[in-house]
C-alpha positions in Angstrom: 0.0 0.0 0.0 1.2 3.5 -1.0 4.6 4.8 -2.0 6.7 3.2 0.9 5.5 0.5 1.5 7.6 -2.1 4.5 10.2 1.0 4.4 10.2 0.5 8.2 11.0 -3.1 8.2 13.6 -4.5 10.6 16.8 -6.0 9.3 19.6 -7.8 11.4 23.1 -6.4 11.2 26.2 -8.3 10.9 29.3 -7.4 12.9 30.9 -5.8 9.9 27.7 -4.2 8.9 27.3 -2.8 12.5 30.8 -1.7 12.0 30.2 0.4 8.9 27.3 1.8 10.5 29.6 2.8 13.7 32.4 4.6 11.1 29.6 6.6 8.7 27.7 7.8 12.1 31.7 8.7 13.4 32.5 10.6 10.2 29.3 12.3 10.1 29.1 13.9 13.3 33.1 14.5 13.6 32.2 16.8 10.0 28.7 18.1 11.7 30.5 19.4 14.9 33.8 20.5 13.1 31.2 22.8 11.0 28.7 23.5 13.2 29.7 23.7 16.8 30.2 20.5 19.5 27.7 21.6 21.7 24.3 19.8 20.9 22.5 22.5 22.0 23.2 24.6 20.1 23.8 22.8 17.1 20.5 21.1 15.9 21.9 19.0 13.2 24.4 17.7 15.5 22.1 16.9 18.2 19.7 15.2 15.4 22.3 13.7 14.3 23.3 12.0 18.0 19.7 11.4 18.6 19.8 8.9 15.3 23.5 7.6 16.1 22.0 6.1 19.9 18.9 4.9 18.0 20.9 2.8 15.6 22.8 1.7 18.8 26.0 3.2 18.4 28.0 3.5 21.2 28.4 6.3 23.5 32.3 6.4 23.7 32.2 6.2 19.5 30.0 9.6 19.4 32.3 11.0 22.0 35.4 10.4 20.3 34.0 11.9 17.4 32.9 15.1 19.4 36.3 15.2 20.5 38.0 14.4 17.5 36.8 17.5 16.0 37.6 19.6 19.0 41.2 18.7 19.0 43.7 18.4 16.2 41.5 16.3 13.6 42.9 17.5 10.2 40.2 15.6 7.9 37.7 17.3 6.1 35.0 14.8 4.4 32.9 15.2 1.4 29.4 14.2 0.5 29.8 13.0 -3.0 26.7 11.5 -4.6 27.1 8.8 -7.5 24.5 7.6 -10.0 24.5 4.8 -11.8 22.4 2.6 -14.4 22.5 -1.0 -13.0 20.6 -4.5 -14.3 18.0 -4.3 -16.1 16.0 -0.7 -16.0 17.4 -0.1 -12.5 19.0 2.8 -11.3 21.1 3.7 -8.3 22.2 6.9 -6.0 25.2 6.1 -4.1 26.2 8.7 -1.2 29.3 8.6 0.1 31.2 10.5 2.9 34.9 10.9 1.8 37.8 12.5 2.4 40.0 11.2 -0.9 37.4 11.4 -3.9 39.6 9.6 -6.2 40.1 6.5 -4.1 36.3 6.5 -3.6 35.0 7.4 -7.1 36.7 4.5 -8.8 36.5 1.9 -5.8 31.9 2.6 -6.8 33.2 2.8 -10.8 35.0 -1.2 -10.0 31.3 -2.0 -8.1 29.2 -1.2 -11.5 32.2 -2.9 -13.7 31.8 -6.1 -12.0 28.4 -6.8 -13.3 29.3 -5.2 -16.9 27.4 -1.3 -16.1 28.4 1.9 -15.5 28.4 4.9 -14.1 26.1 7.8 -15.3 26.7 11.4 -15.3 25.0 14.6 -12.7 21.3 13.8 -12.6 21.3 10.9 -15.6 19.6 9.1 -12.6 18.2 11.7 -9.8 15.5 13.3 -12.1 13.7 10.2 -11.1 14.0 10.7 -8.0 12.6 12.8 -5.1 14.7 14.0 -2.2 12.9 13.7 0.9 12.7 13.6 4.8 10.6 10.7 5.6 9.7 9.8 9.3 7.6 6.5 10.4 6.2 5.4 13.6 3.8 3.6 15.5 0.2 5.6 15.5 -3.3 5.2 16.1 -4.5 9.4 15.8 -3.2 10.4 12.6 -5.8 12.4 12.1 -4.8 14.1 15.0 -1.7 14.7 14.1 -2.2 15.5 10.5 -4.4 18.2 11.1 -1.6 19.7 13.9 1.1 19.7 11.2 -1.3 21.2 8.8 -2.1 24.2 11.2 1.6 24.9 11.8 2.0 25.7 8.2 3.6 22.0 7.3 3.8 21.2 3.9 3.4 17.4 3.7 4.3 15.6 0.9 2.9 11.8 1.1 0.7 10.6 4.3 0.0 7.3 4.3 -0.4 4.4 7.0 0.1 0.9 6.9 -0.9 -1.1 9.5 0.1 0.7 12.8 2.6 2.6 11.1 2.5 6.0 10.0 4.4 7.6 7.7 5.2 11.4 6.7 7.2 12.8 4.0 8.2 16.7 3.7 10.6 18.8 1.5 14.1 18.3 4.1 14.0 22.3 5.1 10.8 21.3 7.1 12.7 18.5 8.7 13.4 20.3 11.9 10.0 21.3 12.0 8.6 18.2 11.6 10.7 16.7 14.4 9.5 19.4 16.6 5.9 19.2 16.5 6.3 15.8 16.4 7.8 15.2 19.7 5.1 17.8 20.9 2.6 16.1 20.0 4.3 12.4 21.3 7.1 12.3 23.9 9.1 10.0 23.6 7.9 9.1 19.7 10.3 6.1 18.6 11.0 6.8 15.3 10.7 3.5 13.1 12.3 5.5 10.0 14.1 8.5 10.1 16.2 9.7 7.2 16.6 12.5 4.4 17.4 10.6 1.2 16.5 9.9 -2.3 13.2 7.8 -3.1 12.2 6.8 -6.7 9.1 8.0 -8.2 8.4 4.5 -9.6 9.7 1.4 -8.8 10.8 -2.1 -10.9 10.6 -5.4 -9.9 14.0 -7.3 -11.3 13.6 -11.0 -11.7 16.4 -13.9 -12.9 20.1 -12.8 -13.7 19.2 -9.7 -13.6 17.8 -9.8 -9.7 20.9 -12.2 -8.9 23.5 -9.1 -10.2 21.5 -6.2 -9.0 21.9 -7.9 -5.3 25.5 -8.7 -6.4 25.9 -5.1 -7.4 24.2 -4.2 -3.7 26.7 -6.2 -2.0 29.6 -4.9 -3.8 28.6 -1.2 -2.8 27.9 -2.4 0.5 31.8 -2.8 0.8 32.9 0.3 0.0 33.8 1.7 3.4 33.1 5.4 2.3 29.1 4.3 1.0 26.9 5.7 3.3 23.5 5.0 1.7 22.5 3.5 -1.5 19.0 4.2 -3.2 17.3 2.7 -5.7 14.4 1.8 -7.8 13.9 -1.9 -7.2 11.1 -3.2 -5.4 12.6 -5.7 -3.4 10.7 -8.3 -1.0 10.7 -8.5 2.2 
């Protein structure tokens, strides 16, 4: 049912998947406080950003070092650098990446695509089919409640739609603070199932055969990269 559909469902991590997820959150917020400021409070993004790191588990002392890190004599400066690429079949993929050599990271994703035979496309060969987003989802039994709140603080909502006990909200990401805010107003504590600004395609394809098993392939190759942070795509996959 509707655009996002099972977006919210639970996956277990490996070891080395929990690890990747430790080093992107570790990047992140050493770049967010190194730009921003290392006090949560008065950086928002930074305190988002914390708030997202704990709910993914990541340990204290690994958000901490990071804090520090950027405090001290951290010389590092990473880049978000955003590939797309054309992969089996009709799909088509948006890498992000957090780097700090682009080089080393731009052909480690070109070697991903050549080892199932495709390629690389150029600045939004791949994007214009996608909308960027912030998309939140939660457990909720009064969204009328709540839709009619966001609407009277002047929220533009994008998609709306619930299935089964979850809700879940979409808005243009310079409403994403706001969101957040009136959110947590409305529901202390709110455990947020989903929360992430990303790219989600319009339409989606269903892969079958060869072109399913190197499409996953592809996925897995990506997966390895240690500077890919995300990966977004247009392939409805089952859950």
């Amino acid at each position: 049912m509707g655009r996002f559909p099972n977006i919210a469902a639970s996956k277990a991590k490996t070891g080395a998947q929990k690890a990747k997820v430790y080093s992107s959150f570790a990047k992140e917020i050493y770049q967010t406080a190194k730009n921003g400021g290392f006090d949560p409070n008065g950086n928002l993004n930074l305190r988002r950003l914390i708030e997202k790191a704990k709910k993914e588990q990541v340990p204290s002392d690994v958000i901490n070092r990071a804090i520090e890190k950027a405090k001290g004599s951290g010389a590092e400066d990473y880049q978000t650098i955003l590939y797309e690429g054309f992969g089996p079949g009709a799909s088509t993929l948006i890498i992000k990446t957090m780097t700090d050599n682009v080089n080393r990271t731009v052909a480690e994703v070109r070697a991903a695509f050549n080892k199932v035979h495709k390629s690389l496309g150029v600045s939004n060969s791949v994007s214009y089919n996608y909308d960027y987003l912030t998309l939140v989802s939660f457990k909720c039994k009064n969204e009328e409640e709540i839709f009619n709140n966001l609407l009277e603080q002047g929220i533009d909502i994008i998609d709306f739609e619930t299935e089964e006990e979850n809700l879940t909200i979409s808005v243009n990401p310079s409403n994403q603070h706001k969101l957040k805010d009136a959110l947590e107003n409305l529901i202390p504590n709110i455990d947020y199932l989903v929360d992430e600004t990303g790219y989600y395609a319009k339409d989606k394809i269903t892969l079958q055969g060869e072109e399913l098993e190197d499409f996953q392939k592809l996925i897995r190759i990506l997966e390895d990269v240690e500077d890919v942070t995300h990966i977004y795509h247009n392939v409805h996959i089952e859950e």
